[in-house]
N, CA and C atoms of all chains as a GROMACS GRO file, in nm:
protein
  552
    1UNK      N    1   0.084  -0.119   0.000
    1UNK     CA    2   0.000   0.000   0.000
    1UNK      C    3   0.088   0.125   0.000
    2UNK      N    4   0.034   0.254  -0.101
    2UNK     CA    5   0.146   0.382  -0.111
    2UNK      C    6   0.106   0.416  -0.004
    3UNK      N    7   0.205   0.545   0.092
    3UNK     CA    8   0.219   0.606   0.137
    3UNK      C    9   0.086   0.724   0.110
    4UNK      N   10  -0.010   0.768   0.198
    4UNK     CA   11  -0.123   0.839   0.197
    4UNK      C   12  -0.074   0.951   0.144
    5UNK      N   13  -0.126   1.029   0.004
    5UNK     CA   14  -0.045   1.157  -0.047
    5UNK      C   15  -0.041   1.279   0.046
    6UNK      N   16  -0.171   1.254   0.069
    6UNK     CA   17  -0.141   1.350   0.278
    6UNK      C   18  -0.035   1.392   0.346
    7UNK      N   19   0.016   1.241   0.361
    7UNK     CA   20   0.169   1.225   0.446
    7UNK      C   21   0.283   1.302   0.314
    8UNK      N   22   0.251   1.228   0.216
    8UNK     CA   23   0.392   1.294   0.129
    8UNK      C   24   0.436   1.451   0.107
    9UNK      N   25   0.271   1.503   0.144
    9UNK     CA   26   0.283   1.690   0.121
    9UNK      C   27   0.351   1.732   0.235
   10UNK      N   28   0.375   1.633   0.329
   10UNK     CA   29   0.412   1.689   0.472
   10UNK      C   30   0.604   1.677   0.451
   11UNK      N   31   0.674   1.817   0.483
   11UNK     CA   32   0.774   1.779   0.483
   11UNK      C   33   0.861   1.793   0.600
   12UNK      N   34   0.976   1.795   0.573
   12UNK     CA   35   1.076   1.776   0.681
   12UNK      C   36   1.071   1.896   0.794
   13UNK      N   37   1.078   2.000   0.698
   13UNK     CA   38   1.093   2.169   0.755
   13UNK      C   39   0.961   2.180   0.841
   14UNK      N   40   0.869   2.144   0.788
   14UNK     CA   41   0.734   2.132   0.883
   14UNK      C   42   0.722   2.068   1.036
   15UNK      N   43   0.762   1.930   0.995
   15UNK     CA   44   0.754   1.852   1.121
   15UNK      C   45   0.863   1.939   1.232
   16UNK      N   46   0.996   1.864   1.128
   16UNK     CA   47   1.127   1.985   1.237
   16UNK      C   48   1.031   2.112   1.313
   17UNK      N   49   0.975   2.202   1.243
   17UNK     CA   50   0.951   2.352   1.341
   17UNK      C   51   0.853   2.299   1.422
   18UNK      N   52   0.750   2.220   1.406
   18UNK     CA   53   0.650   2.183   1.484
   18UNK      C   54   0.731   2.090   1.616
   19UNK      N   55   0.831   2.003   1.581
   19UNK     CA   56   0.878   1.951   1.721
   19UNK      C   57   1.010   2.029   1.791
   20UNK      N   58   1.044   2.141   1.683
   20UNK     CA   59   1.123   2.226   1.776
   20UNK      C   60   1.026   2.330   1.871
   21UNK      N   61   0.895   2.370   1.841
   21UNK     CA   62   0.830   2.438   1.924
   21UNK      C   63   0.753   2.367   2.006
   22UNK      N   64   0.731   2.232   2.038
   22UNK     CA   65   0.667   2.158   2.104
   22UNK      C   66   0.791   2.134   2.235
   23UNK      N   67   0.912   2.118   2.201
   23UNK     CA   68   0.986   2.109   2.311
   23UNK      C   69   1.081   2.204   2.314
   24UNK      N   70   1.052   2.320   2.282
   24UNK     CA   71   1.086   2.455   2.381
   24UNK      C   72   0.944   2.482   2.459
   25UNK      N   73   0.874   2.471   2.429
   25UNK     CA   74   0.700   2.463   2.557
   25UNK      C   75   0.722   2.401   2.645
   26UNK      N   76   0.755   2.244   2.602
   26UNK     CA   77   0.791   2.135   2.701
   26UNK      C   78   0.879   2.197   2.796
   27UNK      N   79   1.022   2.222   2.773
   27UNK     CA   80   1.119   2.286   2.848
   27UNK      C   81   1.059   2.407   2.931
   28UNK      N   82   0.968   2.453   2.905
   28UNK     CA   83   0.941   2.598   2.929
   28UNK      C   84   0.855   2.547   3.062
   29UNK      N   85   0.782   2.463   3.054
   29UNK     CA   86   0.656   2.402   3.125
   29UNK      C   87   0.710   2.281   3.243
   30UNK      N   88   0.832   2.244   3.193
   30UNK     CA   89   0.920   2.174   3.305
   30UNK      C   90   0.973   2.245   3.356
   31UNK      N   91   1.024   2.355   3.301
   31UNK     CA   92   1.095   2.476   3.454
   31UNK      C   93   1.017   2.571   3.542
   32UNK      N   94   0.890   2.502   3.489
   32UNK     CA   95   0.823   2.580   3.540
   32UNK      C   96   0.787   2.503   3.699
   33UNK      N   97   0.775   2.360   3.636
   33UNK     CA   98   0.726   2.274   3.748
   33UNK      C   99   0.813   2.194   3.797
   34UNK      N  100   0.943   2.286   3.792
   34UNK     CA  101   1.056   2.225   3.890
   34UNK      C  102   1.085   2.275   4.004
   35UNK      N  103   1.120   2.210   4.113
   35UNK     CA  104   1.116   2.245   4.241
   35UNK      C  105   1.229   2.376   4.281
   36UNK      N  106   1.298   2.414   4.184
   36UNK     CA  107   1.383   2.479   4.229
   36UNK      C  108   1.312   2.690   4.174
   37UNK      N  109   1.204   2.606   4.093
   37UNK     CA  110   1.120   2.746   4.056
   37UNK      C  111   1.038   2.754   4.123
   38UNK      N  112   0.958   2.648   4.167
   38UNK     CA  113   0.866   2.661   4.244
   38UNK      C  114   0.920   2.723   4.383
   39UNK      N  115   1.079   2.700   4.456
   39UNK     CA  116   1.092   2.764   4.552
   39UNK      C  117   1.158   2.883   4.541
   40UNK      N  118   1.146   2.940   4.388
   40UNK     CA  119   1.178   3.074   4.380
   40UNK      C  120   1.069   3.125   4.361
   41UNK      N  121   0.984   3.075   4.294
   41UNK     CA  122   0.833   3.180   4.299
   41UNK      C  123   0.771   3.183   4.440
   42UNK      N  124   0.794   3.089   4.553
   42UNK     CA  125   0.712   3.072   4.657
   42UNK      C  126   0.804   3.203   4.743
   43UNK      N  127   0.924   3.221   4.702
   43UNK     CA  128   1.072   3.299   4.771
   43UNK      C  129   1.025   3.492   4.724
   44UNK      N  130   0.967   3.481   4.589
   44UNK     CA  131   0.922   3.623   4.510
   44UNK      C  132   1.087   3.609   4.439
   45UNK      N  133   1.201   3.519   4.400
   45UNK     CA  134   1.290   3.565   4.344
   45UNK      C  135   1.277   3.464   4.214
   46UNK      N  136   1.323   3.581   4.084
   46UNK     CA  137   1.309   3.528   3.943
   46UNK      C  138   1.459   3.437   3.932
   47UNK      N  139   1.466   3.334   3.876
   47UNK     CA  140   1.560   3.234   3.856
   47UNK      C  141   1.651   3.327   3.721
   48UNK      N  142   1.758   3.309   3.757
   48UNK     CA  143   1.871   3.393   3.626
   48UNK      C  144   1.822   3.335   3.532
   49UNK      N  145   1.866   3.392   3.428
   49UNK     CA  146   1.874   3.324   3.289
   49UNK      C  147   1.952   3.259   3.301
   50UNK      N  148   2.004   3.108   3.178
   50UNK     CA  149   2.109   3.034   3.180
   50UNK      C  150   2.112   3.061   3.046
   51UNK      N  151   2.196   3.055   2.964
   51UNK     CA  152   2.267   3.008   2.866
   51UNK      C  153   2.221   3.102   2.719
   52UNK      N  154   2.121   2.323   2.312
   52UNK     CA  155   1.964   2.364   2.252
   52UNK      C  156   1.947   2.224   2.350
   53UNK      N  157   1.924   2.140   2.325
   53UNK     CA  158   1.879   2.034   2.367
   53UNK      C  159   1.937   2.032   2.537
   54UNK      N  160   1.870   1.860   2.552
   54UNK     CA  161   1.904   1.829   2.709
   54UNK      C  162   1.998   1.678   2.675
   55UNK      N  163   2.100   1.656   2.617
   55UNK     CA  164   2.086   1.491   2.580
   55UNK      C  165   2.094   1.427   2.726
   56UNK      N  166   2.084   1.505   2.861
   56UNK     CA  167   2.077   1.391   2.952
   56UNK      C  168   1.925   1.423   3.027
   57UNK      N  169   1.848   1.490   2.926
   57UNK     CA  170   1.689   1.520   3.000
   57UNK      C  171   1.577   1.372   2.948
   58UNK      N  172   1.470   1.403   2.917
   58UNK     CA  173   1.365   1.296   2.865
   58UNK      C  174   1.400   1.314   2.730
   59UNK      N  175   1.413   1.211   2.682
   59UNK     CA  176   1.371   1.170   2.530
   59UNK      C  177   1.276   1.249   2.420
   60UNK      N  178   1.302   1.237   2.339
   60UNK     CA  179   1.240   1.286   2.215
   60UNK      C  180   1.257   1.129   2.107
   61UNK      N  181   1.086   1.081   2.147
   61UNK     CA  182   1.077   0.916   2.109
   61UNK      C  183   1.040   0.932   1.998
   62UNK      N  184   1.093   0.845   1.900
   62UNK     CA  185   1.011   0.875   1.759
   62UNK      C  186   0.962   0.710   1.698
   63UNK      N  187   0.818   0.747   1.698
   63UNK     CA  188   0.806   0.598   1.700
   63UNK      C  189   0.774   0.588   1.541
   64UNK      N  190   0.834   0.502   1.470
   64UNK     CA  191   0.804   0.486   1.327
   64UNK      C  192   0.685   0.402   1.257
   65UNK      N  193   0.632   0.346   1.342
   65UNK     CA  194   0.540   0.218   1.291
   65UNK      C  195   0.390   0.266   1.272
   66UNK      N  196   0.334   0.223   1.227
   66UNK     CA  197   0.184   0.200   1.178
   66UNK      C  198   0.092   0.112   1.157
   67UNK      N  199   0.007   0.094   1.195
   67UNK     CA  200  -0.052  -0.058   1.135
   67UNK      C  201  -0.069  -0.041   0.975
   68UNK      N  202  -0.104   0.008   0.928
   68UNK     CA  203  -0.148   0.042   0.753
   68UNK      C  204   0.020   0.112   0.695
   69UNK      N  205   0.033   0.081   0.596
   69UNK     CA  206   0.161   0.116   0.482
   69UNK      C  207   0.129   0.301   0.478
   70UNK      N  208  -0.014   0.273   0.447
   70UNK     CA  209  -0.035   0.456   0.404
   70UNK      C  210  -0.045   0.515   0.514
   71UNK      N  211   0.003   0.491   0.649
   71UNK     CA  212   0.009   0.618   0.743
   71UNK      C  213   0.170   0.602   0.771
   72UNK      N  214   0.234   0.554   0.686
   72UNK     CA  215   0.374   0.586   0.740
   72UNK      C  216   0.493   0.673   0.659
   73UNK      N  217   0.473   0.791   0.736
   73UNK     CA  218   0.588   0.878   0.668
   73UNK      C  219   0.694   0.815   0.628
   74UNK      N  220   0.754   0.899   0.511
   74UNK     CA  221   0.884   0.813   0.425
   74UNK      C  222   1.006   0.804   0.558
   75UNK      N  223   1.052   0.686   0.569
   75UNK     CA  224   1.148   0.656   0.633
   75UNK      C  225   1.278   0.770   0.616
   76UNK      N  226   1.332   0.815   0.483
   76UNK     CA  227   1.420   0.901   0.478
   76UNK      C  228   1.417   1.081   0.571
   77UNK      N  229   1.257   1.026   0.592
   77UNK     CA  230   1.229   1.199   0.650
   77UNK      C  231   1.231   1.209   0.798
   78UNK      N  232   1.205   1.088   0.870
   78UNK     CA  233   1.208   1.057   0.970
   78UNK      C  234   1.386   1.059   1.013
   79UNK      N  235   1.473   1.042   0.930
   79UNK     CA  236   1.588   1.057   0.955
   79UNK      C  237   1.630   1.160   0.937
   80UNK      N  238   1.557   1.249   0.868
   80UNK     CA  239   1.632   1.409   0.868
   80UNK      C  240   1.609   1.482   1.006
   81UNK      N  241   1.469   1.467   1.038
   81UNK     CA  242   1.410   1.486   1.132
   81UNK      C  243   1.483   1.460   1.273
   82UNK      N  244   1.522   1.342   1.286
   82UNK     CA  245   1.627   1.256   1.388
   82UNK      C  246   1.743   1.338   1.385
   83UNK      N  247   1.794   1.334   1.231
   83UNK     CA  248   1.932   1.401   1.259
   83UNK      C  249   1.910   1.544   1.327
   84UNK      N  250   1.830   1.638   1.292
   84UNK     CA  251   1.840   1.764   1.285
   84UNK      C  252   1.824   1.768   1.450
   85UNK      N  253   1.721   1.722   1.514
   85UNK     CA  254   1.727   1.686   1.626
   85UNK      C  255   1.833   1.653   1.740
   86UNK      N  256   1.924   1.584   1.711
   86UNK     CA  257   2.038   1.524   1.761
   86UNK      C  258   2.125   1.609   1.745
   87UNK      N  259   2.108   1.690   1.622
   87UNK     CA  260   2.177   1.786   1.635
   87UNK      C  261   2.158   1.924   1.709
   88UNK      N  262   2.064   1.916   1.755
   88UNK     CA  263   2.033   2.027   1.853
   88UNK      C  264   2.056   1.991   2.005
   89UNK      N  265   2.113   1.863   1.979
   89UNK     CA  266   2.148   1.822   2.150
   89UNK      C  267   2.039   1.716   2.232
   90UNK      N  268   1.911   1.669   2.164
   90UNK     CA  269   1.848   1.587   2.233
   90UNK      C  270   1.875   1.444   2.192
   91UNK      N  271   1.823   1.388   2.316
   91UNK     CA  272   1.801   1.225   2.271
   91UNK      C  273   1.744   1.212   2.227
   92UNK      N  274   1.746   1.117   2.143
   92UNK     CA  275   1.664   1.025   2.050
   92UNK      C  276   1.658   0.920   2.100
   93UNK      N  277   1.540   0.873   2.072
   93UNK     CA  278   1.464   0.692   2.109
   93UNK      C  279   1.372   0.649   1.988
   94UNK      N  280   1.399   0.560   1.940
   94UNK     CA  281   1.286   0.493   1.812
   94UNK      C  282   1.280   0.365   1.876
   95UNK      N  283   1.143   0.399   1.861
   95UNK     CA  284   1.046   0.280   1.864
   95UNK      C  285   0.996   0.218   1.797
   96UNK      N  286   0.918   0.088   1.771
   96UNK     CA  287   0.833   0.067   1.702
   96UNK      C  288   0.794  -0.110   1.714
   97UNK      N  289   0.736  -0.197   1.651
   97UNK     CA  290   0.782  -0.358   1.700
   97UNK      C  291   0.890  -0.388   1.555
   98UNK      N  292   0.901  -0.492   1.583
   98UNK     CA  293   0.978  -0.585   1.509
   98UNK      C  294   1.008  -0.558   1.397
   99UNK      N  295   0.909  -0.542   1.328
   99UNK     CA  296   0.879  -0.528   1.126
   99UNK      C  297   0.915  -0.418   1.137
  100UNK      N  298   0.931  -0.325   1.249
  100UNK     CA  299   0.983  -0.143   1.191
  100UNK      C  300   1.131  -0.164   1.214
  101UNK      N  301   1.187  -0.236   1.280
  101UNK     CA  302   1.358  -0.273   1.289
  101UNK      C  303   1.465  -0.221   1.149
  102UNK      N  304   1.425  -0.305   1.056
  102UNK     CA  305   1.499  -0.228   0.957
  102UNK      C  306   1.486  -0.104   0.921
  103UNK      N  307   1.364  -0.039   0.897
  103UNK     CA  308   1.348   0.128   0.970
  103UNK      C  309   1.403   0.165   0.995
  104UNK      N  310   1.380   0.154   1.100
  104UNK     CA  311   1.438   0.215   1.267
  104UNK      C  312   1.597   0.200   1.262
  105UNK      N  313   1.666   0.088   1.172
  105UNK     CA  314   1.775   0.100   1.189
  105UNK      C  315   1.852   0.236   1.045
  106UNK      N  316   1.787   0.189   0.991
  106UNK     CA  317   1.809   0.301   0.871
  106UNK      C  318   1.812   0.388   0.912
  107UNK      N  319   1.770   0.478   1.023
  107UNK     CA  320   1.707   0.601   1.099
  107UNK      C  321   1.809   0.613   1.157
  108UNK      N  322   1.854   0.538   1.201
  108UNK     CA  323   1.961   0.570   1.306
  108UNK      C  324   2.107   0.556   1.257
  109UNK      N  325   2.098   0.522   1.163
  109UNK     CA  326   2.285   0.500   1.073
  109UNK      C  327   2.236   0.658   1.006
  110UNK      N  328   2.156   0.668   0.969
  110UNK     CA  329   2.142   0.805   0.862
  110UNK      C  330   2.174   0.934   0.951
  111UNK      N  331   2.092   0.874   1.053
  111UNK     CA  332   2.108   1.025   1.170
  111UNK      C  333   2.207   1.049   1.248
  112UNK      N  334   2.311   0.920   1.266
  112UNK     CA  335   2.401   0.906   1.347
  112UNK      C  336   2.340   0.885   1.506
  113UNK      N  337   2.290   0.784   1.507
  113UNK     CA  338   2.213   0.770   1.593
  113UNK      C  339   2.276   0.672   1.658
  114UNK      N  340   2.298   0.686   1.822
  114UNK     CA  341   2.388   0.519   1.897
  114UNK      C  342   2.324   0.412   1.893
  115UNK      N  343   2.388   0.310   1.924
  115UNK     CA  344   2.298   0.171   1.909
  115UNK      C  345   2.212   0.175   1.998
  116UNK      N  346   2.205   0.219   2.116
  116UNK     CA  347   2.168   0.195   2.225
  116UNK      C  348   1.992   0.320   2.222
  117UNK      N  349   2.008   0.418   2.083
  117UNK     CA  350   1.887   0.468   2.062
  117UNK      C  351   1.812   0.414   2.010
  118UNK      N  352   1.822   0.286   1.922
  118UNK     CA  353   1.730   0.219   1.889
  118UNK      C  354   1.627   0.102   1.961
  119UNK      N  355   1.541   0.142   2.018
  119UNK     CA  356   1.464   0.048   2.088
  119UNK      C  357   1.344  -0.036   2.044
  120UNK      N  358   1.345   0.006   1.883
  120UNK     CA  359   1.250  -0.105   1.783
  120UNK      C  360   1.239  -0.231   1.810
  121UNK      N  361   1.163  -0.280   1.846
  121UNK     CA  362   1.130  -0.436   1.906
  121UNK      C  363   1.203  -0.471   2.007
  122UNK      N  364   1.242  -0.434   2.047
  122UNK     CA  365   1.264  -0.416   2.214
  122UNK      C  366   1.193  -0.412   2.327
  123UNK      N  367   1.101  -0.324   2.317
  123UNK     CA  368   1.051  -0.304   2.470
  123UNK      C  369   0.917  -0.374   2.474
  124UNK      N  370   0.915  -0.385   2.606
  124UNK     CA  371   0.793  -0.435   2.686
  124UNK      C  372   0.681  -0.382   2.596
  125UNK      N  373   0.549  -0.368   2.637
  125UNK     CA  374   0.452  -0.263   2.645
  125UNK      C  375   0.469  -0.188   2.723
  126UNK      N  376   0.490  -0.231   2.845
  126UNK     CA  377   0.524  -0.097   2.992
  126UNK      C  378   0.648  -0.047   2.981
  127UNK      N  379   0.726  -0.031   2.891
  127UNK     CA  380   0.828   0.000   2.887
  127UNK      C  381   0.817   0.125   2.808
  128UNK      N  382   0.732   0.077   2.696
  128UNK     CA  383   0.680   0.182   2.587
  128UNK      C  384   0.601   0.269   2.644
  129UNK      N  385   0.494   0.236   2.732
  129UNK     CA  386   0.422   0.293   2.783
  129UNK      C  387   0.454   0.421   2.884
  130UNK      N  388   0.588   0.381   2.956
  130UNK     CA  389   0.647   0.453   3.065
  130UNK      C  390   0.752   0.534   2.928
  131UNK      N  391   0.812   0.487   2.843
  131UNK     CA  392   0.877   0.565   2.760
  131UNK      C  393   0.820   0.722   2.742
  132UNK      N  394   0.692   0.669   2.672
  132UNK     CA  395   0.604   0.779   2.594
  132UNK      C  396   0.600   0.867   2.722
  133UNK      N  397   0.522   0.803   2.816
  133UNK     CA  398   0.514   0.901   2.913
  133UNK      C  399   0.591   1.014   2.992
  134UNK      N  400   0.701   0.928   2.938
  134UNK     CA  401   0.818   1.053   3.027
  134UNK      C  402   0.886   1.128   2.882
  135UNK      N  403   0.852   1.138   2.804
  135UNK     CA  404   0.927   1.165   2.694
  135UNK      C  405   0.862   1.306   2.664
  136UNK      N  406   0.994   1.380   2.613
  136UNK     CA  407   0.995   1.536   2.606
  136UNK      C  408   0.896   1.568   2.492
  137UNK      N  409   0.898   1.459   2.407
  137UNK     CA  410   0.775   1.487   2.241
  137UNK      C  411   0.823   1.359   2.209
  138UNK      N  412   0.692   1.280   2.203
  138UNK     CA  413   0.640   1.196   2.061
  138UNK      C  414   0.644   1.251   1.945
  139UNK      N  415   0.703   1.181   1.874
  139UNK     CA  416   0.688   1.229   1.709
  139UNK      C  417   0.607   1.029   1.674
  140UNK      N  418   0.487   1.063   1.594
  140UNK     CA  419   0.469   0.940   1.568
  140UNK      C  420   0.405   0.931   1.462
  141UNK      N  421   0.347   0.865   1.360
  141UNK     CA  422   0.274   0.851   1.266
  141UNK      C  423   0.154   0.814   1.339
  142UNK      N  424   0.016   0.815   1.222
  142UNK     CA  425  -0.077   0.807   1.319
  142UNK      C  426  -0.169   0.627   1.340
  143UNK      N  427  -0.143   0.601   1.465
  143UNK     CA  428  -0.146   0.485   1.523
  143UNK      C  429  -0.163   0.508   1.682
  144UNK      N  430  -0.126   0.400   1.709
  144UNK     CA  431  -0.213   0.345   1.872
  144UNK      C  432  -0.137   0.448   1.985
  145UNK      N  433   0.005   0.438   1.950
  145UNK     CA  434   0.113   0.529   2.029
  145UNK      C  435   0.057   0.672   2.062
  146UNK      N  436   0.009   0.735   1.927
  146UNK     CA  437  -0.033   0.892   1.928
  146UNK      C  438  -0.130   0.888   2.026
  147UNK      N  439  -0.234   0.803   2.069
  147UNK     CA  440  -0.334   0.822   2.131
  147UNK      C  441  -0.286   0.796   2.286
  148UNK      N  442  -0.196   0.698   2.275
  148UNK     CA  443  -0.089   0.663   2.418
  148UNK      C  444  -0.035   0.809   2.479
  149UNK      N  445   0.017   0.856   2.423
  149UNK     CA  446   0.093   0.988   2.433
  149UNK      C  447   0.003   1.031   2.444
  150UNK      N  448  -0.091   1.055   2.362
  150UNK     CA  449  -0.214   1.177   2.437
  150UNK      C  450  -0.295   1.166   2.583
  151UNK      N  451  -0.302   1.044   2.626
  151UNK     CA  452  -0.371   0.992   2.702
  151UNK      C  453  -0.273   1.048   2.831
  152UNK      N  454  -0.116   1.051   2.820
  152UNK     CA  455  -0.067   1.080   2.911
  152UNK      C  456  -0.016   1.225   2.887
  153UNK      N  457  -0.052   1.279   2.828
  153UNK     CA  458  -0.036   1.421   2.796
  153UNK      C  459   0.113   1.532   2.751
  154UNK      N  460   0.145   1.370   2.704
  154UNK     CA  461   0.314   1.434   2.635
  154UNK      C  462   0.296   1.484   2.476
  155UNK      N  463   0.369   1.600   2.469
  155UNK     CA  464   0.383   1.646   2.367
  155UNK      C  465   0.342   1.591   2.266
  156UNK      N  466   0.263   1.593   2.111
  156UNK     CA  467   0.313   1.468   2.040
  156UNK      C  468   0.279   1.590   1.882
  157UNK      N  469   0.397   1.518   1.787
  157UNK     CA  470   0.392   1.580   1.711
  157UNK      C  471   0.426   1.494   1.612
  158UNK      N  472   0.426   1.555   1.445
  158UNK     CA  473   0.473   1.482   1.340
  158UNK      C  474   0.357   1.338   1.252
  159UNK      N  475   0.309   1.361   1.340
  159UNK     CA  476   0.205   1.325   1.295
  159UNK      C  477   0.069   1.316   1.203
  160UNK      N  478   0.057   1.272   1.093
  160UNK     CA  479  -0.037   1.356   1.006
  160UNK      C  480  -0.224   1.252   1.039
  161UNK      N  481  -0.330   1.259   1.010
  161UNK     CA  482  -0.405   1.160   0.976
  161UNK      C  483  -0.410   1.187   0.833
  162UNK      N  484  -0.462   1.057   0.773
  162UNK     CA  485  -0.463   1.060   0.598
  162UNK      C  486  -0.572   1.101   0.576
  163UNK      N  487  -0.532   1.218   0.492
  163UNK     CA  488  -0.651   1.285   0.402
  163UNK      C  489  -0.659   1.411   0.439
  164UNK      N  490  -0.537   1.456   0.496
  164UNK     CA  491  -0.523   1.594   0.605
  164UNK      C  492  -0.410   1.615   0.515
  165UNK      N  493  -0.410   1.696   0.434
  165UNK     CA  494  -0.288   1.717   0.349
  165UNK      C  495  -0.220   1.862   0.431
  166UNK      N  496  -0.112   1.824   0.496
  166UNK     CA  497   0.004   1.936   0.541
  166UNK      C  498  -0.036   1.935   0.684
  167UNK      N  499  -0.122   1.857   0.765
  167UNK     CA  500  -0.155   1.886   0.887
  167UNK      C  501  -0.035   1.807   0.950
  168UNK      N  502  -0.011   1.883   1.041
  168UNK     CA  503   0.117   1.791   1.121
  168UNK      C  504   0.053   1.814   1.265
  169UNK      N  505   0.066   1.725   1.365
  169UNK     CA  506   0.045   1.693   1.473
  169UNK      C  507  -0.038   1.591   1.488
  170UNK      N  508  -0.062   1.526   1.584
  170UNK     CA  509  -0.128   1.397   1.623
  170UNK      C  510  -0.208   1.471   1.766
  171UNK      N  511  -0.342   1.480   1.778
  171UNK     CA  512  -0.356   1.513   1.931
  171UNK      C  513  -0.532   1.410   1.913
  172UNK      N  514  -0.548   1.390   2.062
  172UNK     CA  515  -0.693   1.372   2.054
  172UNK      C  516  -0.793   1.475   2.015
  173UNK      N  517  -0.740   1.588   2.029
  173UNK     CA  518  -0.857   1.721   1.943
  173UNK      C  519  -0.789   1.733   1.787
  174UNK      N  520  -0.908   1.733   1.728
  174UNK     CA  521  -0.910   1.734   1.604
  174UNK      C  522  -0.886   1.882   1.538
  175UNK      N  523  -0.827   1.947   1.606
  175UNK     CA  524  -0.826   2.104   1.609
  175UNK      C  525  -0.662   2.082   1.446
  176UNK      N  526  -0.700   2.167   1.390
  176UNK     CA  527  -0.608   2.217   1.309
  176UNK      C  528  -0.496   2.285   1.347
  177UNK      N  529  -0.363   2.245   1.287
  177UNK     CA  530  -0.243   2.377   1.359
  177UNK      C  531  -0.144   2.254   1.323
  178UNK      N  532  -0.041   2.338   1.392
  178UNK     CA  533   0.093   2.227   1.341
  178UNK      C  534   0.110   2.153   1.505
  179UNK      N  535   0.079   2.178   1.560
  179UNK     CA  536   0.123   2.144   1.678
  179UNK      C  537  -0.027   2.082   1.824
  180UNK      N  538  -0.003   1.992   1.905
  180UNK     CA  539  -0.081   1.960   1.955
  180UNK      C  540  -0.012   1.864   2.073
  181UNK      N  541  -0.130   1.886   2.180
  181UNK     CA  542  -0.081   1.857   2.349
  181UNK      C  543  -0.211   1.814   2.374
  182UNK      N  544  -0.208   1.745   2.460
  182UNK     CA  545  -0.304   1.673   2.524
  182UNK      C  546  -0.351   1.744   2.702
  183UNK      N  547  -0.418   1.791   2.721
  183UNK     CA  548  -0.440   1.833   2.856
  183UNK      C  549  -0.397   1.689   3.000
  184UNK      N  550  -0.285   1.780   3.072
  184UNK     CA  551  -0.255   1.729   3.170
  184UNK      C  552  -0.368   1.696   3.283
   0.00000   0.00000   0.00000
């Protein structure tokens, strides 16, 4: 069975930006609900930037 | 950019049907470009996706030890998806796995959705889709 022509319009550059912005959210949404933010937001102090 | 010692970025290749499976070569650009931003990679899939999955991972430069195609348990897969930074999957049983536990999931098209990328349980249009925690 071919490949659904659906799938074939879909390309690389697409998927790539869609799972590079899915896990900078992810990342964004895990520092959020990490304990070391959570005891800076509970503290009132903003965590530095890194990198 | 990446975490390579955070959760995974699982890419599961398999499908039950021929026509929901993205071309194997794209899935490796995808992998590479990825890896090259610093994350792990994990491919999944059962048995029959092995040669796949291995193609995927010589193309992408991928370690042996990222290939987990016919490998794992069910609970293995199951706990995979779950802790994993984004599913990338074609659309099959996994996408709905991942949604169910509310990990990222992307790359995903259903057939007859020409250019839609994401896999979510809402049928919502966009490139991208999450499952409520």
């Amino acid at each position: 069975m071919a490949t659904d022509p659906g799938l074939l319009e879909l390309g690389v550059a697409e998927v790539l930006a869609a799972a590079r912005e899915l896990l900078l959210a992810e990342a964004h949404r895990r520092a959020e609900r990490s304990p070391r933010s959570a005891a800076a937001g509970a503290e009132g102090v903003t965590a530095p930037a890194v990198g | 950019m990446g975490a390579a010692d955070g959760p995974p970025v699982v890419i599961h290749l398999g499908a039950s049907s021929a026509a929901r499976r993205w071309p194997t070569d794209r899935w490796a650009a995808v992998a590479g470009a990825l890896r090259g931003d610093g994350h792990r990679i994990l491919l999944t899939g059962d048995r029959s996706d092995r040669p796949a999955a291995d193609h995927v991972a010589a193309a992408a430069s991928l370690p042996p030890e990222a290939v987990l195609t016919g490998r794992t348990a069910p609970a293995e897969l199951i706990a995979g998806v779950a802790h994993a930074a984004l599913v990338l999957v074609g659309d099959t049983g996994v996408a709905h796995l991942a949604s169910a536990y509310g990990s990222p999931i992307g790359g995903a098209v259903r057939p007859g959705v020409p250019g839609a990328v994401g896999a979510t349980a809402r049928p919502a249009p966009g490139a991208v889709g999450r499952a409520a925690r």
